[in-house]
N, C-alpha and C positions, 0 to 999 in steps of 0.2 A: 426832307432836307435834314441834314445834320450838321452839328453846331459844335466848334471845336474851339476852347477855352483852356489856356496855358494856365498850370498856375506849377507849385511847385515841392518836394517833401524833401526830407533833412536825412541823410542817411552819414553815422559818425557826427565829423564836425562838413560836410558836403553838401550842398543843395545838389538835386535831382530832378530837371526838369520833368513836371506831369501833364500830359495833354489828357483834358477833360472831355470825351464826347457824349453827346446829348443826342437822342435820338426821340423820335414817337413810335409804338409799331400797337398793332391791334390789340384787345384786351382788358380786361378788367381795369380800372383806373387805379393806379397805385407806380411807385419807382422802385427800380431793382438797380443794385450798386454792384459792379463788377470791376474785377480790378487788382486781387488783393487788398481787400479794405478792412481795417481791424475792426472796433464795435465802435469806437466815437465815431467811424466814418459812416460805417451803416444806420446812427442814429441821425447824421444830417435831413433823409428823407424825411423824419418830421421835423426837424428845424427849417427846413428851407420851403417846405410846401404851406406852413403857418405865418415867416417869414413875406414870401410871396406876397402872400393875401393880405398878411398888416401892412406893406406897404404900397397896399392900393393897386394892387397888378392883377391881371389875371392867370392863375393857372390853370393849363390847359387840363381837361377831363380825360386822357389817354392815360395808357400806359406808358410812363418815360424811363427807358433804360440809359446808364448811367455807365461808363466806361472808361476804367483811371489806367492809361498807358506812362509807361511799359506796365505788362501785369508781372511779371520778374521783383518789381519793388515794392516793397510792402508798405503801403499806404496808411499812416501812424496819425489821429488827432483830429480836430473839427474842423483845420482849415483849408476843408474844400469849399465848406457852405458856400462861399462866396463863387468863385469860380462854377458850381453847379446851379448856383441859383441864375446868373448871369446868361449861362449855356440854356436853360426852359426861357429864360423871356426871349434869348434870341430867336428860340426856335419856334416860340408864339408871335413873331412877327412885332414884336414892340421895339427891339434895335435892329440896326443893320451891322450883319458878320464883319463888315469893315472897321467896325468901330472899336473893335479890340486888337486889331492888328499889332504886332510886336509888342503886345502888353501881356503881363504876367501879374497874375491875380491871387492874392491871399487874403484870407480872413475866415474867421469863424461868427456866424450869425444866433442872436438871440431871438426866440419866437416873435419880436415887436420889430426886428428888422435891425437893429443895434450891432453895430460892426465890433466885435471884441478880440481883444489883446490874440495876437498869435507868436509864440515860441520859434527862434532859430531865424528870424528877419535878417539880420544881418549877411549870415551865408547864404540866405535867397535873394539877396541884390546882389549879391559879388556873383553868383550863377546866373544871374539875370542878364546883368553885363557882358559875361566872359561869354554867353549864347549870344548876343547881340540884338537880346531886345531893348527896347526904347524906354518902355514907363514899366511901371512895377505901381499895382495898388493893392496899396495895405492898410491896416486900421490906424487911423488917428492915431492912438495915441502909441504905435509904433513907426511913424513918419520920420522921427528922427533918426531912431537908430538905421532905418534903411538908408537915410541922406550921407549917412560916414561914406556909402559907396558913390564914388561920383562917374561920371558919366552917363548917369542914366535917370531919365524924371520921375521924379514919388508925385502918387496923387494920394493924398490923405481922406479914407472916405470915414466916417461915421454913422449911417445908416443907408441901406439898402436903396430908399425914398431917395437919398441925394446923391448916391452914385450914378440910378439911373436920370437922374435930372442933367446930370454932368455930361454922362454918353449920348443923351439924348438933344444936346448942344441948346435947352433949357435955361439950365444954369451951371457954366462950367465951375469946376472946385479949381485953385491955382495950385500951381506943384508948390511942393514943400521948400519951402528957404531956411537953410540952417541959421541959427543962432549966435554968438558970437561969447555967449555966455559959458562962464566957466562950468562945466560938468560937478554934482556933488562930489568926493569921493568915494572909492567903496568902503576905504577903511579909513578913518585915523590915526594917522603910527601916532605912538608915544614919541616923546621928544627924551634925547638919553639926558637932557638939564633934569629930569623929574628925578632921576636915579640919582641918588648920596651913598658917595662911598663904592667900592667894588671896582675900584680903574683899572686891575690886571684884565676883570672881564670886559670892562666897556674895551679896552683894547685889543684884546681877542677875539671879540667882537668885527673893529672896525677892520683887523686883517682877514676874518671872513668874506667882509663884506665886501673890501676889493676885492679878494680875490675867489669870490663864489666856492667858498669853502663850507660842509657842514659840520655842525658845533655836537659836544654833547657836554651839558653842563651840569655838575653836580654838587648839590651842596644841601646843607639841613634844610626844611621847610621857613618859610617866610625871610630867607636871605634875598629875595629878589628874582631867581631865576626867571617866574614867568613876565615879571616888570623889565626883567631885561630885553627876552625874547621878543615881548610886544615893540622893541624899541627898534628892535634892528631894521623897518621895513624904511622908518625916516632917516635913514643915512645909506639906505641905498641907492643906486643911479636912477635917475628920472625917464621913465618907460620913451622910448621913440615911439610915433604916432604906429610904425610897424607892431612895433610888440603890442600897442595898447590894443588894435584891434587883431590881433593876435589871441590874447587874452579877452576881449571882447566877444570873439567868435563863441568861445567853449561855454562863458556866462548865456550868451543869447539861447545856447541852443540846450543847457540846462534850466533855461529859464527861473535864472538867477539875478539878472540884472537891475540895480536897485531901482526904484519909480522915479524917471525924470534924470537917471544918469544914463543918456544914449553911448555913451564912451568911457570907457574905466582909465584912467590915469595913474590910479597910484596902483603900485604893486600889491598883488594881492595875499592875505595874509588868513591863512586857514588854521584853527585850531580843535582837529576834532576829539572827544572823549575816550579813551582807554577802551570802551566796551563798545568800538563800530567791528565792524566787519571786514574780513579782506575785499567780498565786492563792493564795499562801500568808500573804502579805500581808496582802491585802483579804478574802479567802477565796472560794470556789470551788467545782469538783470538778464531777462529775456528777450529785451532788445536794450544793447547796451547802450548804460550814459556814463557821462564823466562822471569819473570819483573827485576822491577831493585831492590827488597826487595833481589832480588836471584843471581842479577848482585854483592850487596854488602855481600854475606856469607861469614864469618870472617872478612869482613872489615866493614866499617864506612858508611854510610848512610845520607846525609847530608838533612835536610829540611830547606834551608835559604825561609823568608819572609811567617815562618808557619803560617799567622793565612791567608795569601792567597789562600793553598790550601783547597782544597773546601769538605765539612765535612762528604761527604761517600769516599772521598779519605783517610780523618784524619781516620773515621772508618774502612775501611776495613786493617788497620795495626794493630788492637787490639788481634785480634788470632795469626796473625803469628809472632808476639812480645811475646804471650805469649809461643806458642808452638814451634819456630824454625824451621816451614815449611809450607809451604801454599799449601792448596788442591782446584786442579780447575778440574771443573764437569764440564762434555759436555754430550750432547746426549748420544758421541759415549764410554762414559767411563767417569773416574776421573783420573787424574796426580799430583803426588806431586812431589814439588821443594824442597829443602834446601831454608832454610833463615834466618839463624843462624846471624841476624847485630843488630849493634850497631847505634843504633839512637842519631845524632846530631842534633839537630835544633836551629834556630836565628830570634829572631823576635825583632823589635822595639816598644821602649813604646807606650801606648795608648798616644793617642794627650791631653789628659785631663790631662795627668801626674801622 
């Protein structure tokens, strides 16, 4: 018999559906993981077979081969545990394959059975949805940020013990009910009352800010420049619930979002150091993430001590200033980000005057 378990991977800012299958075949007792699996996937085998066993279940003594479809996708991170672990008890006959029907399963497991935080939740319920599955179960303490997508029921599990309690009609868990409470902010803008003196710039300023214009501001050190910059994000327009999970998406899936803020509201406001990098920038890597052009989408983008960064960093912001998204090519494909910001920058006069 074989046991076939949705669960899901993040490719860009995209969920990808992954079907899990679970099989037994003859052989030395151990799991083999197929699929495209990077090394956090290939270490699930011992997380989930220790897992298993702390939470009181039996795993079976075969060899259990493991098979992450499409194999086309390259399977990034811990949160299969869940989904694999799920796929061995089904197939040891402790649920029935009905019992995950139109559900889609995330989380990453700790050796005691502990269901922990998984990355890019957000665009795995808007995937979940736009597939037309029913429930989505994901860790506790990412319940909320999957509730932003509606249409579809969160089951919030916390350990392995109580999920199968739940599927096993035990002791059901209740889906998730959002909140009604205001979200923290990510940032707090300065308020431009704190700024004395300088009204040509708070004005220049507030015509920016209508009208999505970038600044470059320059004046001796300790004139205010970067008190002003900070200022600008509290006089600009208040995120529609689109943009907020807009901006929501590219935090979830950099796994940025603050603890206990499932939905970002205020624009957000990035100020990185003179000495990053252009992929750090724009963003990058061997399997690319947002940079910080994509960390600031709707919000403010700060370049204090511009003529310090260094001039293929200045260059590589010229397309995506003009286009509002930035495309990074690998071998294994291209990805585009969102990077719809607003360019601040502060530099001090030349020494000559």
């Amino acid at each position: 018999m074989l046991s076939r378990i949705f669960s899901c991977a993040v490719v860009g800012l995209e969920g990808v559906v992954v079907e899990v299958e679970v099989d037994f075949t003859n052989g030395q007792p151990g799991m083999t993981i197929v699929g495209l699996p990077d090394t956090a996937v290939q270490e699930s085998r011992e997380r989930v077979q220790t897992a298993v066993k702390n939470a009181g279940l039996h795993f079976p003594r075969h060899r259990v081969v493991v098979n992450l479809a499409p194999a086309s996708v390259r399977k990034v991170g811990p949160y299969y545990d869940l989904p694999i672990a799920l796929g061995v008890i089904v197939l040891g006959g402790h649920l029935a394959p009905e019992t995950l029907e139109s559900t889609l399963v995330i989380g990453e497991l700790s050796l005691d059975g502990v269901v922990r935080h998984a990355r890019g939740v957000l665009p795995m319920a808007a995937t979940a949805r736009a597939q037309g599955y029913k429930r989505i179960i994901v860790p506790e303490m990412d319940a909320a940020e999957a509730a932003l997508i509606p249409g579809i029921e969160v089951i919030p599990v916390s350990t392995l013990a109580v999920l199968f309690d739940h599927l096993s009609g035990s002791h059901l868990i209740p889906p998730y009910q959002p909140s009604d409470e205001v979200p923290v902010p990510l940032y707090l803008p300065t308020d431009f009352a704190e700024v004395k003196g300088q009204e040509h710039v708070k004005r220049a300023l507030e015509v920016a800010a209508a009208g999505g214009h970038n600044v470059l501001m320059t004046g001796s050190p300790g004139s205010g420049k970067t008190l002003l910059a900070r200022a600008l994000p509290g006089i600009l327009p208040e995120m529609s619930i689109d943009e907020s999970l807009d901006v929501t998406r590219i935090y979830s899936v950099a796994d940025q979002l603050p603890a206990g803020t499932p939905l970002i509201r205020h624009r957000p406001f990035r100020a990185p150091h003179h000495t990053i990098s252009h992929a750090g920038l724009v963003g990058g890597g061997n399997i690319p993430h947002p940079g910080e052009i994509s960390l600031a989408h709707r919000g403010v983008l700060f370049l204090d001590e511009f003529p310090e960064f260094g001039q293929r960093v200045l260059e590589v912001l010229r397309q995506p200033m003009e286009d509002k998204f930035v495309t990074i090519s690998r071998a294994q494909g291209s990805l585009t980000f969102s990077a719809n910001f607003q360019l601040i920058a502060a530099m001090n006069p030349c020494p000559c005057g």
